[in-house]
N, CA, C and O atoms as a GROMACS GRO file, in nm:
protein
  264
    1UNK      N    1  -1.536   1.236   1.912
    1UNK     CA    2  -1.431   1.141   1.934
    1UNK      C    3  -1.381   1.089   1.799
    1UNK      O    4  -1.465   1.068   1.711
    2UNK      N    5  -1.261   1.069   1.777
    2UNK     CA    6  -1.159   1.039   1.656
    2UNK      C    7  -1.221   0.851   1.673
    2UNK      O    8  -1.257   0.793   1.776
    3UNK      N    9  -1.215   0.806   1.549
    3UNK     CA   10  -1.215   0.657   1.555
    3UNK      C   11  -1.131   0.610   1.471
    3UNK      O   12  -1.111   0.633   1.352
    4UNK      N   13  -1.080   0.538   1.550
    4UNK     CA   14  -0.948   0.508   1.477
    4UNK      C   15  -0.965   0.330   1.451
    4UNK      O   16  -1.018   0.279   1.550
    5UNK      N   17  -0.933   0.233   1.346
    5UNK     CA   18  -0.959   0.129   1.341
    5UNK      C   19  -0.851   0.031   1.436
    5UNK      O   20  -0.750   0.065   1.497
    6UNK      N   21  -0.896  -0.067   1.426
    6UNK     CA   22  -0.825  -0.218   1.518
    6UNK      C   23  -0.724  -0.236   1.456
    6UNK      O   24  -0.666  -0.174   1.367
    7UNK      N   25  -0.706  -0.334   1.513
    7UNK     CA   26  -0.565  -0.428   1.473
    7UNK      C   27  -0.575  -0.508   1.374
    7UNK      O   28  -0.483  -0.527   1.294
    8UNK      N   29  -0.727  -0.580   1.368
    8UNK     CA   30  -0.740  -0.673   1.259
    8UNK      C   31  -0.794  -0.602   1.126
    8UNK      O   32  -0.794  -0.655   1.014
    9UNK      N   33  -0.837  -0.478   1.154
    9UNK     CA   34  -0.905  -0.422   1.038
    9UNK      C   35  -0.748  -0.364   0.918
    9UNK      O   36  -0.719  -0.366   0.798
   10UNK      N   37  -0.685  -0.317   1.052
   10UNK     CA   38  -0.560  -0.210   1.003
   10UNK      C   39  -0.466  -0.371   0.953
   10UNK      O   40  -0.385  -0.329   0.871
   11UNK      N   41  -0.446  -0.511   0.964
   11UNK     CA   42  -0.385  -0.557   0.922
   11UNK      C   43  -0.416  -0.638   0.765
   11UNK      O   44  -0.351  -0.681   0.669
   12UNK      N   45  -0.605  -0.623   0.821
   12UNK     CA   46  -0.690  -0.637   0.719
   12UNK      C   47  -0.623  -0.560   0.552
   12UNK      O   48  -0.580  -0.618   0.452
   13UNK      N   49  -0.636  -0.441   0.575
   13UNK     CA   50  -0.632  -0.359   0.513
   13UNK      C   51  -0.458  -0.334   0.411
   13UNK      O   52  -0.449  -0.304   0.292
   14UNK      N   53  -0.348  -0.360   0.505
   14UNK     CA   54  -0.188  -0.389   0.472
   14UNK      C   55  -0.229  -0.519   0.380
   14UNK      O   56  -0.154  -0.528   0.283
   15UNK      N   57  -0.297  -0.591   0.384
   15UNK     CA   58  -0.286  -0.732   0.318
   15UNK      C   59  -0.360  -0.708   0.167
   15UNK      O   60  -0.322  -0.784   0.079
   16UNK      N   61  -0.452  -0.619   0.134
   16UNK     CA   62  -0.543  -0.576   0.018
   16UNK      C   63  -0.452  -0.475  -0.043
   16UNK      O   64  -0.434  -0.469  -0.164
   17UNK      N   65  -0.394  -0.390   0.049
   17UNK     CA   66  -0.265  -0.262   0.006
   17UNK      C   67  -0.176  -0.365  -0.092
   17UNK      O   68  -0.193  -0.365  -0.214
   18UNK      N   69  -0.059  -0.474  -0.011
   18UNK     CA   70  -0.033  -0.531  -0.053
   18UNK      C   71  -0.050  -0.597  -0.202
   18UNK      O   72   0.007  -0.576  -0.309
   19UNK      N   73  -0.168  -0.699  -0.155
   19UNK     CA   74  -0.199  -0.780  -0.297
   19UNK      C   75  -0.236  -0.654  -0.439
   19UNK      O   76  -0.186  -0.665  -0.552
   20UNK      N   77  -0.322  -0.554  -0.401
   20UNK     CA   78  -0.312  -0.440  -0.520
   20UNK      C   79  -0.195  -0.391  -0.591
   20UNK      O   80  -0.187  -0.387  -0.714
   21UNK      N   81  -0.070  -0.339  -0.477
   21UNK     CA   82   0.065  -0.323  -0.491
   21UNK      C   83   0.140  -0.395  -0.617
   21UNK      O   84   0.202  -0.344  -0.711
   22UNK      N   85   0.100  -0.600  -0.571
   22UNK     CA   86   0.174  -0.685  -0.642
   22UNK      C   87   0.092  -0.645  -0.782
   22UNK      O   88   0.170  -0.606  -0.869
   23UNK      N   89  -0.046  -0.647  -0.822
   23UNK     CA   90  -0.083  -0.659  -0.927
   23UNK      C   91  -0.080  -0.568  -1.003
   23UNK      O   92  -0.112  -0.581  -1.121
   24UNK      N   93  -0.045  -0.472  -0.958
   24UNK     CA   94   0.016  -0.312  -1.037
   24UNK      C   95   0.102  -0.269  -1.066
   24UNK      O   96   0.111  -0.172  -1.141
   25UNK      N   97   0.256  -0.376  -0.975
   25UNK     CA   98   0.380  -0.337  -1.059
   25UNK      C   99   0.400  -0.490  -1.128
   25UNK      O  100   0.497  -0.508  -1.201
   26UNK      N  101   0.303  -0.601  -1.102
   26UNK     CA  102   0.285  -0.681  -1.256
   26UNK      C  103   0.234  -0.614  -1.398
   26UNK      O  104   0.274  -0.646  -1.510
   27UNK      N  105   0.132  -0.510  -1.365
   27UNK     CA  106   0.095  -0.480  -1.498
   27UNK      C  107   0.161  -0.337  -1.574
   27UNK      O  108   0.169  -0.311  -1.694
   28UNK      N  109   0.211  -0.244  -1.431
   28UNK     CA  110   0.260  -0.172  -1.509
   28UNK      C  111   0.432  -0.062  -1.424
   28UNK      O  112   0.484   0.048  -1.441
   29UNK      N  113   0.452  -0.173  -1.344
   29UNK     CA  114   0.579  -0.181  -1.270
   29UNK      C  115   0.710  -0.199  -1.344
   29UNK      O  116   0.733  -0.215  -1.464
   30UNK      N  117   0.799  -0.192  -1.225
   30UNK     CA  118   0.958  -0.158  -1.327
   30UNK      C  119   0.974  -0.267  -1.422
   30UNK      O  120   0.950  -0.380  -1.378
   31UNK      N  121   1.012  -0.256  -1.555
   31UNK     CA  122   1.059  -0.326  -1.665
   31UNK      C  123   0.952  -0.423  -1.738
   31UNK      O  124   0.962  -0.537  -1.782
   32UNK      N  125   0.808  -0.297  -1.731
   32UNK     CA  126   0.707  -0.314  -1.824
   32UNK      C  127   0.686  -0.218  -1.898
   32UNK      O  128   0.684  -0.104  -1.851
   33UNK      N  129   0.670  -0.239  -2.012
   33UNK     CA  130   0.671  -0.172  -2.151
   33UNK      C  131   0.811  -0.058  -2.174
   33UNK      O  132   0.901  -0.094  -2.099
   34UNK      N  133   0.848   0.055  -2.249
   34UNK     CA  134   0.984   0.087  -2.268
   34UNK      C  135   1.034   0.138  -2.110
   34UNK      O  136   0.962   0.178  -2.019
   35UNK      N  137   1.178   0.122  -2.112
   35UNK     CA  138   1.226   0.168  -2.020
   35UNK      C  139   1.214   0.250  -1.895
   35UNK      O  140   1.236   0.223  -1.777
   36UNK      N  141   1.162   0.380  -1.970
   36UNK     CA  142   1.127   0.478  -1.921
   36UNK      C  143   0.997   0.471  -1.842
   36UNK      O  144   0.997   0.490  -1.720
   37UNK      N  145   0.890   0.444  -1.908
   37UNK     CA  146   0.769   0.404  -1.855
   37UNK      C  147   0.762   0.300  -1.746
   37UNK      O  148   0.679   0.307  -1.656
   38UNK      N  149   0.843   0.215  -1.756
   38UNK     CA  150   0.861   0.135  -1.630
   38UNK      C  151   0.907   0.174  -1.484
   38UNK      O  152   0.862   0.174  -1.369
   39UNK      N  153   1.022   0.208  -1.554
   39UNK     CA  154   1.090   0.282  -1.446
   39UNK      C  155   1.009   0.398  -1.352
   39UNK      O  156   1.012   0.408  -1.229
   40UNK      N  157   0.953   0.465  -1.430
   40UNK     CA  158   0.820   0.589  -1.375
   40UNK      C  159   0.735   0.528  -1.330
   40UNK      O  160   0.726   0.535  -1.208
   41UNK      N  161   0.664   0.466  -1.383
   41UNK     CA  162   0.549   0.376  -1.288
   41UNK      C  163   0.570   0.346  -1.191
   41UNK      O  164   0.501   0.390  -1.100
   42UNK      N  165   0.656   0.272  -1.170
   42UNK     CA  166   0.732   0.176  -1.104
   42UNK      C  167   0.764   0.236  -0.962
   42UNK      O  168   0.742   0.189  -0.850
   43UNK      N  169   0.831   0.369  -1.006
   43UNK     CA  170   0.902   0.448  -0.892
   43UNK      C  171   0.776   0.525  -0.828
   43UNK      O  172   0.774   0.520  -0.705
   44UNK      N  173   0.638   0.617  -0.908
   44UNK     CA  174   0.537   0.634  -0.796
   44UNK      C  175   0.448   0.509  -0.736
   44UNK      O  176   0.389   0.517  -0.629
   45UNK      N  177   0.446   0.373  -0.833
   45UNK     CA  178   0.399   0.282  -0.722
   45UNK      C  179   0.439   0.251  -0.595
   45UNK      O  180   0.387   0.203  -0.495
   46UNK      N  181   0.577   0.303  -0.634
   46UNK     CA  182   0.644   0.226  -0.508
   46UNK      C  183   0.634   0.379  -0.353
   46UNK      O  184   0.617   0.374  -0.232
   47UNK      N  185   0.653   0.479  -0.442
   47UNK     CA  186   0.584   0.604  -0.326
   47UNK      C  187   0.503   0.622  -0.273
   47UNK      O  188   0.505   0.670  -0.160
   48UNK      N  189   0.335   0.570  -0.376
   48UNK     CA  190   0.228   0.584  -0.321
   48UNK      C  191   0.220   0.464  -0.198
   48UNK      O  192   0.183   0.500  -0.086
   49UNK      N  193   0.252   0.334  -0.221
   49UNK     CA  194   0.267   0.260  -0.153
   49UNK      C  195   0.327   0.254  -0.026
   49UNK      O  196   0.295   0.182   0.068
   50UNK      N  197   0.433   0.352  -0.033
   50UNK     CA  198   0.493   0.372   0.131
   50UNK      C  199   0.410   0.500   0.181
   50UNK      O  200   0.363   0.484   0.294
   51UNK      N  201   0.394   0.567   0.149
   51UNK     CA  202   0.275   0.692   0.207
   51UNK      C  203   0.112   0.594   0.252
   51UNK      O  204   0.048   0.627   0.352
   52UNK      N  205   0.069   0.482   0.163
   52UNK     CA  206  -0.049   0.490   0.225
   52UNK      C  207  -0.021   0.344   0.331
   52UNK      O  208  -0.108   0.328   0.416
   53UNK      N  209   0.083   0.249   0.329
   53UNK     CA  210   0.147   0.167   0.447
   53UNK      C  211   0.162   0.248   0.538
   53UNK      O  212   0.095   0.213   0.635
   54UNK      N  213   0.246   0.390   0.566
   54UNK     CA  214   0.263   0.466   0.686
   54UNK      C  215   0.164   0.525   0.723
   54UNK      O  216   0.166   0.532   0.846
   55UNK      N  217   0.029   0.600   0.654
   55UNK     CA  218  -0.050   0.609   0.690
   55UNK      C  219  -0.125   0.509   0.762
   55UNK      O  220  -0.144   0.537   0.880
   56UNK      N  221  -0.179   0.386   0.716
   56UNK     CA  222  -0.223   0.272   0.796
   56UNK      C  223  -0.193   0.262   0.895
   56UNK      O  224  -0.277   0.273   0.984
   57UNK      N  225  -0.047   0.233   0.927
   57UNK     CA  226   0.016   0.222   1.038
   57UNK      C  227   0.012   0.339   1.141
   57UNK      O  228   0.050   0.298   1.251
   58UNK      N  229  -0.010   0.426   1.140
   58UNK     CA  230   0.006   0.545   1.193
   58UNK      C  231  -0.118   0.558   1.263
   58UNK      O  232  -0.126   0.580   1.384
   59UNK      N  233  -0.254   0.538   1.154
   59UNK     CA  234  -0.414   0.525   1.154
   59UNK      C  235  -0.405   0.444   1.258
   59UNK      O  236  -0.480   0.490   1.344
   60UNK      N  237  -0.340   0.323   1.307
   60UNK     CA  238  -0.432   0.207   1.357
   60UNK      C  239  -0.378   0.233   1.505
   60UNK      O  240  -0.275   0.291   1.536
   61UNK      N  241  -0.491   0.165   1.603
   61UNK     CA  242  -0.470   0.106   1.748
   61UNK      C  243  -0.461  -0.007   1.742
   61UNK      O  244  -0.549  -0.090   1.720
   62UNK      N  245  -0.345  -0.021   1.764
   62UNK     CA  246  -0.258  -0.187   1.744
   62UNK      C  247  -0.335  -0.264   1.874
   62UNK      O  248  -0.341  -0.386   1.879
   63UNK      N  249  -0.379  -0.196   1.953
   63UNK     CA  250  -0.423  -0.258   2.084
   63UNK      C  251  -0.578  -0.334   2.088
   63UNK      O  252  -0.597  -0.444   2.141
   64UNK      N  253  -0.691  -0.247   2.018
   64UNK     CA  254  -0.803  -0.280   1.984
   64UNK      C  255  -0.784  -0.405   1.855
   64UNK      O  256  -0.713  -0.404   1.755
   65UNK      N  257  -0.889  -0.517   1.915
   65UNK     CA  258  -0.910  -0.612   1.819
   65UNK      C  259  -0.998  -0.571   1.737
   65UNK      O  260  -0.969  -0.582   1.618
   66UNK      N  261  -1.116  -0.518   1.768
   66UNK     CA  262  -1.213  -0.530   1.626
   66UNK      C  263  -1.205  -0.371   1.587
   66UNK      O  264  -1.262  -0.329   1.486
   0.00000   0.00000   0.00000
């Protein structure tokens, strides 16, 4: 049998995605250090970030609490 996580784990989890997200395009997100480098960072943070949000979302049974 597949186990798939809850609702609170899977919202658990969007909220740590999140706060990592913020502290990574603070340190090396768009319009940190030259141009270029920002901009690049910036643009796979922001990819990896929607691939592993849709994954989550995808992962979870919104229906199960724990």
């Amino acid at each position: 049998m597949e186990r798939r996580q809850g609702c609170l784990e899977g919202l658990f989890e969007l909220l740590l995605l999140n706060v990592l997200f913020d502290w990574l395009q603070r340190r090396f997100g768009f319009g940190r250090g030259c141009s270029c480098t920002g901009c690049g960072c910036g643009l796979v943070l922001t990819i990896l970030f929607i691939v592993l949000f849709v994954s989550t979302c995808m992962g979870t049974d919104w229906t199960r609490l724990w």
